[in-house]
Structures are given as C-alpha cells and as structure tokens.
N, C-alpha and C positions, 0 to 999 in steps of 0.2 A: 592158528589158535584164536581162539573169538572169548573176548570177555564183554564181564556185564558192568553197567551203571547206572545205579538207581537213584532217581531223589525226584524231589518233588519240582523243583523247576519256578516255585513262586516268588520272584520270576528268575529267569537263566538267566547268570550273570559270570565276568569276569574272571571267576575265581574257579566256574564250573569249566568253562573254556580251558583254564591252567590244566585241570586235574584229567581233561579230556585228552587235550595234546600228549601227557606226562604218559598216560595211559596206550597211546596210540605207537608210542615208541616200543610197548614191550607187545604188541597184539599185534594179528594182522584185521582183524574187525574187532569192533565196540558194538553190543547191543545198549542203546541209551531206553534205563525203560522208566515214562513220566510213571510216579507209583502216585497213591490216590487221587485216579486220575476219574472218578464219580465229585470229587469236591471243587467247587466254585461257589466265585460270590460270597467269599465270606474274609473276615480281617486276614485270617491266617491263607487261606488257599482262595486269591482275587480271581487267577485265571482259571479257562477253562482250559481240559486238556489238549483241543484241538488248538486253545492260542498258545500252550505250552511248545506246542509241535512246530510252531511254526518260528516260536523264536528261536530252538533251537535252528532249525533248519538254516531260520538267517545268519543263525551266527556263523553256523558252520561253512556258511559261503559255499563256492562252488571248488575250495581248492580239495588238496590230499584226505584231509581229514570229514571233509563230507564223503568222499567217497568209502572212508571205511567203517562210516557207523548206518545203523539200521535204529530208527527212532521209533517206538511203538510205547504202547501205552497198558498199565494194568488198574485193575480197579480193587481195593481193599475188600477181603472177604471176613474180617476181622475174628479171625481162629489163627493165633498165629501158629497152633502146631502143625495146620496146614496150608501155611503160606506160601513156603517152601515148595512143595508140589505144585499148588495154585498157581504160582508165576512159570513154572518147569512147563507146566501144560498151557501156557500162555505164550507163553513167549520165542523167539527164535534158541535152538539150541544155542550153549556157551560151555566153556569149559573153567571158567573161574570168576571172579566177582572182587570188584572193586569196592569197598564199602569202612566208610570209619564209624558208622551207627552202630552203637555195642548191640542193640538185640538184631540186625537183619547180619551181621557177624556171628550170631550167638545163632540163629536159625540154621544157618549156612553152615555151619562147620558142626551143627549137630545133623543134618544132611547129608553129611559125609563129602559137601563142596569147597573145594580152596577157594582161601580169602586174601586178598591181599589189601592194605590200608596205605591208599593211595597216601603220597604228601598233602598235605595242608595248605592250600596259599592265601596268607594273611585270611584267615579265619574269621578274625573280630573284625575286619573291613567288607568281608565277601561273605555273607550272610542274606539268606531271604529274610530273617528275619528284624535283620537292620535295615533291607534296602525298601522295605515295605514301610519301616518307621520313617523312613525322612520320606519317600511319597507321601504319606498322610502328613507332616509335616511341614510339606513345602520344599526342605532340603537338598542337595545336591547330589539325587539318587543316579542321575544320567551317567556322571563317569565311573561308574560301577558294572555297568551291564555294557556288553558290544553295543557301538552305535547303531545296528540295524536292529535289536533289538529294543532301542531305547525309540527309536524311530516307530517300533510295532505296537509299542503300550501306548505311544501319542497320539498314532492313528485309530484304535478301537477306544478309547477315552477311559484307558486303565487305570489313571491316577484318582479322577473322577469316580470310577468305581469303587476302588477301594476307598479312596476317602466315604464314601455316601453309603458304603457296606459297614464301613466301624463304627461310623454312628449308634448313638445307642438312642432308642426307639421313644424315648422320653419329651425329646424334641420336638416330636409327630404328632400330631391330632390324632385321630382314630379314622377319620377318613382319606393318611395319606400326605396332607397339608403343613409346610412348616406351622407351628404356632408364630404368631408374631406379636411381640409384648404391646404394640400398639393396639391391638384386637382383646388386650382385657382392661 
C-alpha cells in the first residue's frame, strides 16, 4: 500500500520527520509530494523546490525510511476543483492521503480518496511558520529541523535569504542600495 504526503516543506522540519516515521509504520511506501513547488524567495515560501528536495532527502538519511518514500514535486494550478486530478496526473500512483489541511481533506474525500489525519507532533513548536519567524529573528530555529537540514539552509545562506526576502522595499533606494541616514 503507497500513501501520500503533502506540504510545503518551508523548510522540513522535526515534526514532519515525526508525522513521516508515524506514517511509515502503517504503508509500505510514502509518496512525499513538495506542493507549491513554483514559489520561492519569498517570506512565506524561502526555499526553492529543488532545495526542498534535498532537505528532505537529508533528512531521510540513508536508513529504512529513505528507502520507502519517493520525493517529487507539484506545482499549484490554482482551480482547486481540479487539483485533485492535477496531482493524480502528476504524481506517482497512491492509494490514500495523509493530510490534516481541511480543504486538501475536503478535495480528497470529495475525489472519492481515503484520508487519514496523521497525529500532530507539538504543532505549535513544529511549524514552518514559526521556524521561519525566529530565522528572521535570529532565534533558535536549528533544534527544530534535523541537523543535516539545519546544516543545508547554512550552506546555501537560507537565513540570509529569507531575512533580505521579508524586507519591505521602503528601505531601498530605487536603484537597489540600502539608504543610509548618513547620505541625507
């Protein structure tokens, strides 16, 4: 039996690792699939999806659980009545779908696809959307995500990115140049 896993991956962390394991016990493969995987360089979605793929990848190391997932990527077609389809024709076949997001739930099971709503682990700690706020931050985003992933945003200067992507454009000259209050 092959299930599926989607999410956005900005970035893979700790908690996706849990839900991956959790999931690997009741499958004999996981298709992991990065969804808006056209979005980078921005506050909300830093990475690209080829660096998505790779932190999966490292996270998954070389043991059991890398060998039973298949990592691929889809790109948002934004009709969600046929998204459903759109990833069916994208992706490797699956026979059910891991998912706690009420509309890709709500897509799926009007599909005629079984859903299952993996467990939760520590939700309000295991968040892209928290692990991205203490990166901009400064804060202690590293013991959040596997160390070879934490290891893979330092080497492509992820933080750097994202911090200089959330910026808001007010700060900039017009050709590019910080302003510097010494210069008026």
């Amino acid at each position: 039996m092959r299930g599926l896993y989607i999410g956005r991956f900005q970035p893979y962390h700790l908690g996706h690792q849990a839900v991956l394991e959790e999931i690997s016990r009741e499958v004999d493969e996981i298709v992991i699939v990065i969804g808006s995987a056209q979005e980078s360089h921005d506050p909300e979605d830093p990475f690209t999806s080829g660096e998505r793929m790779e932190m999966i990848y490292a996270a998954l190391g070389k043991g059991e659980l890398r060998k039973k997932c298949i990592v691929t990527t889809l790109q948002d077609i934004n009709r969600n009545s046929l998204w459903v389809s759109h990833l069916q024709s994208m992706v490797p076949c699956f026979d059910l779908v891991y998912s706690n997001n009420p509309l890709v739930i709500r897509l799926f099971v009007e599909a005629g696809v079984e859903v299952k709503k993996p467990p939760l682990y520590q939700r309000d700690v295991y968040s892209g959307s928290a692990i991205r706020a203490l990166m901009r931050e400064g804060g202690d985003w590293e013991r959040l995500v596997p160390p070879s992933v934490a290891e893979f945003i330092r080497e492509i200067g992820g933080v750097e990115r994202l911090c200089q992507v959330s910026r808001s454009d007010s700060a900039y000259s017009q050709d590019g140049a910080m302003y510097n209050s010494s210069m008026i």
